[in-house]
C-alpha positions, 0 to 999 in steps of 0.5 A: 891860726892855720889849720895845720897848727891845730890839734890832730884830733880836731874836726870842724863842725858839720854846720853851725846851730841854728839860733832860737827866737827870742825867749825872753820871760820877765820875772814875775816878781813877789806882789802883796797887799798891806791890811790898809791896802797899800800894794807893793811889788819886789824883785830883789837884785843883789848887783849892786848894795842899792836900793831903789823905789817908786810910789804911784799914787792915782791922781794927776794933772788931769784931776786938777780943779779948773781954776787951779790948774797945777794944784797937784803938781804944786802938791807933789813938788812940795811932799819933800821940799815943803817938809814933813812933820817930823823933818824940816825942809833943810833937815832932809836936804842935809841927811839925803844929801850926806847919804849920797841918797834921794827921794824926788816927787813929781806929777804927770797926766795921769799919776803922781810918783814918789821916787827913793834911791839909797845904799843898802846900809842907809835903807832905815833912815832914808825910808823913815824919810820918805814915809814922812814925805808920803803921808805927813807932808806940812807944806811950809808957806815960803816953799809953797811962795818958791815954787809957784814963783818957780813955776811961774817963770816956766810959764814966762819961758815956756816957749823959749823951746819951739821943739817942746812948745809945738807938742804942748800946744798942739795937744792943747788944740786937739783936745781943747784948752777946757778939756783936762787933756789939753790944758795947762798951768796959767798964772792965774790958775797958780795964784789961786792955790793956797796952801789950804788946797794943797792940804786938802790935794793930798788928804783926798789922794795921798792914801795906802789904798790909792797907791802901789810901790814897786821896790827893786834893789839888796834888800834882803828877802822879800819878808824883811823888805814887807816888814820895814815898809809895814813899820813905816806905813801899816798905821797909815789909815785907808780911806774914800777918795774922790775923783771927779768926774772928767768930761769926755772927749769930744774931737772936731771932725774935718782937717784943721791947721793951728799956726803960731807964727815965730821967727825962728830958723826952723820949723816944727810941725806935729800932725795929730789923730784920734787914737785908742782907749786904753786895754784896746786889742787894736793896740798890737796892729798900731804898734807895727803901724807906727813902727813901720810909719816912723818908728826909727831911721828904717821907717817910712817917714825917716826913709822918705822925708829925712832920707831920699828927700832931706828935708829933715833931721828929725821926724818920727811918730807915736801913739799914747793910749788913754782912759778916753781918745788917746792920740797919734802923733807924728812930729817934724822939724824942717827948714820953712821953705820946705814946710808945705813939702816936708807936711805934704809927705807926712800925710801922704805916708799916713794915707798910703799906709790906710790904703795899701796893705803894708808888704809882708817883709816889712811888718816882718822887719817891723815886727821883729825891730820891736821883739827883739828890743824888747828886752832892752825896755828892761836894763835893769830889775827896777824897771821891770818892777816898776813897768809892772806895777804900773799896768796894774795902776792902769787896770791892765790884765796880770798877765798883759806884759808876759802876753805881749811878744805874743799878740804882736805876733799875731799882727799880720799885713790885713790887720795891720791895714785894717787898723790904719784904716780905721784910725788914720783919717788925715783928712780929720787931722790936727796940724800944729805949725809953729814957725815964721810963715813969710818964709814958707815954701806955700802957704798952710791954707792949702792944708786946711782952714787956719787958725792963727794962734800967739804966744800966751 
């Protein structure tokens, strides 16, 4: 539009205002506690006539028995699949999917979920379903035969992707094969499950005062939504449950170098290094350190060893917080006659950030990536809920996500510098190759002392 075509009395702003940082406050949400000690979080969100909620149960792969590893993920598979006692497998089956509903169970690391999604309407029908399935699940003998037959064939498969494999069995060497943080399902461990186990799993773990849920979605006001999950699981009584003890972590000191020798196209690579515990303050200056290692396509690994030396199209890095020694991990896939090259330079980023201290503008830019994401962590009502939910499941301070803009904030250039230099010792890493290594551009030995693993 030209200027003379606007209204006579029009007058252009002097400048234009400046925008405010970002001032994002998650909602809060409603908490409450059943008599039997079952927690629940609400956050109504009246978008859509949908309902949507999660059970967290503390229990986890990591509490297994050691002759039965994958018990409880045998346990939690089977809540819906080997039915209830009020509903039979093929029952629920029908009804959910005649609703066009869902409730799905699953179990990881460190915690086991339960998981419903229905319309507003069906709200009754589906819950009394998922009560069932949390507190009266019967554990039918053909579907306990069909899942460990399922799981035994992930087992037979379970290095048909090199990608994922590499990760797996990288953590399983860096934590040890015995320690629960490293181990995995063997077909031997699966077929000493019985259906007795998988009983006797969820009467020790499956109790109200061992689980929260967090529900999102119409659901009324948050008094009739805590009456219906009172009807449905106040009756439920609480009880002791016993964990076991889990050994602590004990790493191998000085560089080592696993390689599984396949002969596949590509390369992959995972370096691996001792991280935090969990509620540890040095969580905020690592947060920018990965980021600014390999946290995107900006970051120092992306720039150096995808970017100015094409050596890769993916590789990035990451850190995972736990009860003991978490990790950090920084992964690459490459062509093996730039293997050496492409490892050489990942450990070459990761001393440098130990040695120098990070330029200003470039925790700023780091800093500022995370913050301004950080609303997105959040599409919806149900996954604020449910990210609330699970810091008071891993005993993190009430007020840890609305603190969390706040101590990244905090982070500076020294700190930065600081923590990098206390975690990242490259010269203590775990390395995990997989790849066919005649074609190598030289050889792993010169990374370190080499263990040759196989396929198992």
């Amino acid at each position: 539009m030209a200027f003379s075509s606007l209204p006579a009395n029009f007058a252009m702003p002097a400048a234009l205002p400046k925008l405010g940082g970002l001032d994002f406050k998650p909602p809060r949400g409603t908490r409450a506690v059943l008599g039997n000690g079952l927690v629940v979080y609400l956050l109504k969100d009246s978008t859509l006539p949908v309902i949507h909620m999660t059970a967290y149960i503390r229990t986890g792969k990591l509490y297994d028995p050691a002759g039965k590893i994958g018990l409880g993920e045998m346990t939690a598979g089977l809540l819906k699949d080997g039915g209830t006692a009020k509903y039979k497998p093929e029952e629920i089956d029908r009804t959910l999917e005649f609703l066009a509903a869902s409730v799905e169970s699953s179990m990881g690391i460190e915690e086991a979920r339960a998981d419903l999604t229905c319309l507003k309407k069906d709200l009754d029908a589906v819950l009394d379903i998922y009560a069932d399935v949390l507190m009266r699940p019967v554990f039918a003998p053909e579907k306990v035969k069909l899942r460990r037959d399922e799981l035994l064939e992930m087992i037979r498969r379970r290095y048909d992707d090199p990608g994922r494999a590499v990760v797996r069995e990288a953590l399983r060497s860096f934590y040890g094969p015995s320690h629960p943080y490293g181990w995995r399902s063997e077909e031997a461990t699966l077929k000493a499950v019985k259906r007795e186990d998988l009983a006797a799993c969820h009467a020790n773990y499956y109790k109200p005062n061992n689980i929260i849920i967090a529900a999102a979605g119409d659901f009324g006001s948050d008094e009739e939504m805590l009456g219906k999950l009172e009807a449905r699981f106040g009756a439920w009584p609480r009880g002791e449950v016993k964990f076991p003890v889990l050994p602590p972590v004990r790493l191998e000191g000085g560089r080592r170098v696993f390689h599984l020798e396949k002969d596949i196209p590509q390369t992959y690579i995972v370096m691996l290094q001792k991280g935090l515990k969990r509620h540890d303050p040095q969580e905020y200056p690592l947060t920018i350190a990965n980021e600014i290692l390999g946290g995107g396509l900006s970051s120092r690994l992306a720039s150096e060893v995808r970017s100015r030396l094409g050596l890769a199209y993916t590789v990035y890095s990451y850190f995972v917080k736990k009860p003991d020694f978490g990790y950090s991990l920084a992964y690459c896939g490459t062509n093996p006659e730039t293997c050496g090259q492409a490892l050489a330079e990942m450990l070459r980023q990761y001393d440098l950030i130990s040695r120098e201290a990070a330029p200003d503008e470039e925790v700023k830019r780091a800093r500022d990536s995370i913050v301004n994401s950080f609303v997105f962590r959040f599409p919806t009502p149900f996954d604020l809920i449910t990210e609330r939910a699970s810091y008071e499941y891993h005993d993190y301070e009430t007020s840890y996500l609305d603190d969390y803009i706040g101590n990244l904030s905090k982070v500076t250039p020294a700190s930065v510098l600081e923590t990098s230099g206390k975690l990242f010792k490259t010269e203590d890493a775990a390395i995990f190759v997989i790849g066919d290594s005649k074609r190598f551009d030289k050889p792993l030995s010169g990374f370190g002392p080499v263990t040759e693993l196989k396929e198992n």
